[in-house]
C-alpha positions in Angstrom: 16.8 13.0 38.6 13.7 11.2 39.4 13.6 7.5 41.2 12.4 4.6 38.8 11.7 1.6 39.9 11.4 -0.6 37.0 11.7 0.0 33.3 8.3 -1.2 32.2 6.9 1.9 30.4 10.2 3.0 29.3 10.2 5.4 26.3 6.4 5.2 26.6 5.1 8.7 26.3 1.6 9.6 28.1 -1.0 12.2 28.6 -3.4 12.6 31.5 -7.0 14.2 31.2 -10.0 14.3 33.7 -8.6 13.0 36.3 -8.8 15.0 39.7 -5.4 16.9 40.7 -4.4 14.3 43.4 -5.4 11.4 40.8 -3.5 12.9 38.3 -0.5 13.6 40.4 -0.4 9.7 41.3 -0.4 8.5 38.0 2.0 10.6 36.6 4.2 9.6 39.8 3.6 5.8 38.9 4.1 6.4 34.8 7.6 7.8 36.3 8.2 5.0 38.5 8.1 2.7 35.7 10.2 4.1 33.3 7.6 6.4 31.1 7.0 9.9 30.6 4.0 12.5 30.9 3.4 15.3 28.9 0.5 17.9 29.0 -0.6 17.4 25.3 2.2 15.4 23.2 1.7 12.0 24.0 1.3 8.7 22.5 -1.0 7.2 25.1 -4.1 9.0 27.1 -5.1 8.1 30.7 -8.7 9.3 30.8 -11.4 8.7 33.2 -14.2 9.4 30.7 -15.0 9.8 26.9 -16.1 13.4 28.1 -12.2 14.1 29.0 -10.8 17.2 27.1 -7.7 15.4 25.2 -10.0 12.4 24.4 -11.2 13.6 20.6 -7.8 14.0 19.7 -6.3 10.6 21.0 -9.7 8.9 20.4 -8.5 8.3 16.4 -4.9 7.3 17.3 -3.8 3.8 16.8 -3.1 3.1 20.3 -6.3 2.7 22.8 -7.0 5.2 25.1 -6.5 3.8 28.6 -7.9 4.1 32.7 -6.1 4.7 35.7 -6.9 0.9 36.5 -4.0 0.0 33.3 -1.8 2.1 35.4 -2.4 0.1 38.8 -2.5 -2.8 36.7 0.9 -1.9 35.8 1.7 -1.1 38.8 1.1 -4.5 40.3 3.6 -5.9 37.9 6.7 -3.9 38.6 8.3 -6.3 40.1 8.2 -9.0 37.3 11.6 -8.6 35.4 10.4 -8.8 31.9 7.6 -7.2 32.2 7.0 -4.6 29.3 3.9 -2.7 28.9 3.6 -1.7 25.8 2.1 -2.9 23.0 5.4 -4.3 21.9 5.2 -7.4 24.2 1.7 -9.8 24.5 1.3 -9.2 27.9 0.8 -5.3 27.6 -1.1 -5.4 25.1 -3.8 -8.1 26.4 -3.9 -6.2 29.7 -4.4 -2.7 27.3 -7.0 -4.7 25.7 -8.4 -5.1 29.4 -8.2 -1.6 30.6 -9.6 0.3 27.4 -11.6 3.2 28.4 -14.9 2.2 26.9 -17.2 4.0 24.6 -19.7 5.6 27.2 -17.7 5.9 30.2 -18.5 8.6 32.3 -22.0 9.4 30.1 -25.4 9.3 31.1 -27.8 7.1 28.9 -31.3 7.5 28.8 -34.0 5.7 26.6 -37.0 7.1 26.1 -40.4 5.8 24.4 -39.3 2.1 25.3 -42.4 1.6 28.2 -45.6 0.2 28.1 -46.4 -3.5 28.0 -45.0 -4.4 24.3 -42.7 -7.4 24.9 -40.6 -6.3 22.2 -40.2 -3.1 23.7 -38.8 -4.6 26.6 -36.4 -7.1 25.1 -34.7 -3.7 23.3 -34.6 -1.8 26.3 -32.8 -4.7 27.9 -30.5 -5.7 25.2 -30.1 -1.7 25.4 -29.4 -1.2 29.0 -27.4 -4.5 28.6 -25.1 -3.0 25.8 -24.5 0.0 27.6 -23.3 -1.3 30.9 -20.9 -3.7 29.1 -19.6 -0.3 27.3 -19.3 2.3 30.2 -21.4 1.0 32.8 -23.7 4.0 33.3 -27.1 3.8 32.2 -30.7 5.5 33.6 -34.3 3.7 32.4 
C-alpha cells in the first residue's frame, strides 16, 4: 500500500513521457501522493515536457489537455486545501489546467528564414513571429 496524502487526483489516471528518469520518478511519486494513478501507456492525462515527447501524438487529440510537470507542482502546492480537486470536474482544476497546458512548440526549435534586410514589413512579421512563438513554447532562434 502506498502513502497518500490527499485525495486531489483521485481516480485520475496519468501518463508520463520525456521527462528524465529522476523527473519522472518524482512525478509519479507526487500523482500517488495525491490520490491518482500512473500508467505506462493507458492514461487519461499526459505529463510531457515537450510536443516532441513519444506519447504526445496520441494524447495530443484527446479531450483533455496535455499537461507539464509545473500542473503537477502546482498541484502539489495545494494539497493541503481540503476541497481541493484537480480535475476538470471542479473550476479550480480546470483553470489551473488551462494554466499549465503544454503549449504548441515546447521543446522545438524555430527558425525564420528570408525575413532580413531593411523592409519594415519584414521586420514587423519577424517580430509578431518571434512574438507568437515565445508565447506558444518559448523557444525561438532569428
Amino acid at each position: 500500500m502506498r502513502p497518500i496524502y490527499c485525495l486531489a487526483m483521485h481516480e485520475m489516471r496519468f501518463c508520463v513521457s520525456g521527462y528524465t528518469t529522476d523527473e519522472t520518478r518524482r512525478i509519479v511519486d507526487l500523482i500517488r501522493f495525491m490520490g491518482g494513478s500512473a500508467r505506462k501507456t493507458q492514461g487519461d492525462y499526459l505529463i510531457a515536457k515537450a510536443v516532441t515527447a513519444k506519447l504526445y501524438p496520441k494524447f495530443v487529440q484527446s479531450p483533455n489537455p496535455v499537461l507539464t510537470m509545473e500542473w503537477i507542482e502546482a498541484c502539489w502546492r495545494k494539497r493541503r486545501q481540503m476541497d481541493f480537486d484537480a480535475s476538470v470536474n471542479s473550476a479550480v482544476g480546470l483553470e489551473l489546467m488551462e494554466t499549465h497546458k503544454l503549449l504548441c512548440f515546447a521543446g522545438l526549435k524555430i527558425f525564420f528564414l528570408g525575413w532580413t534586410g531593411g523592409c519594415e514589413a519584414a521586420e514587423s512579421e519577424l517580430d509578431e513571429m518571434s512574438r507568437e512563438t515565445r508565447r506558444n513554447g518559448r523557444w525561438e532562434s532569428l
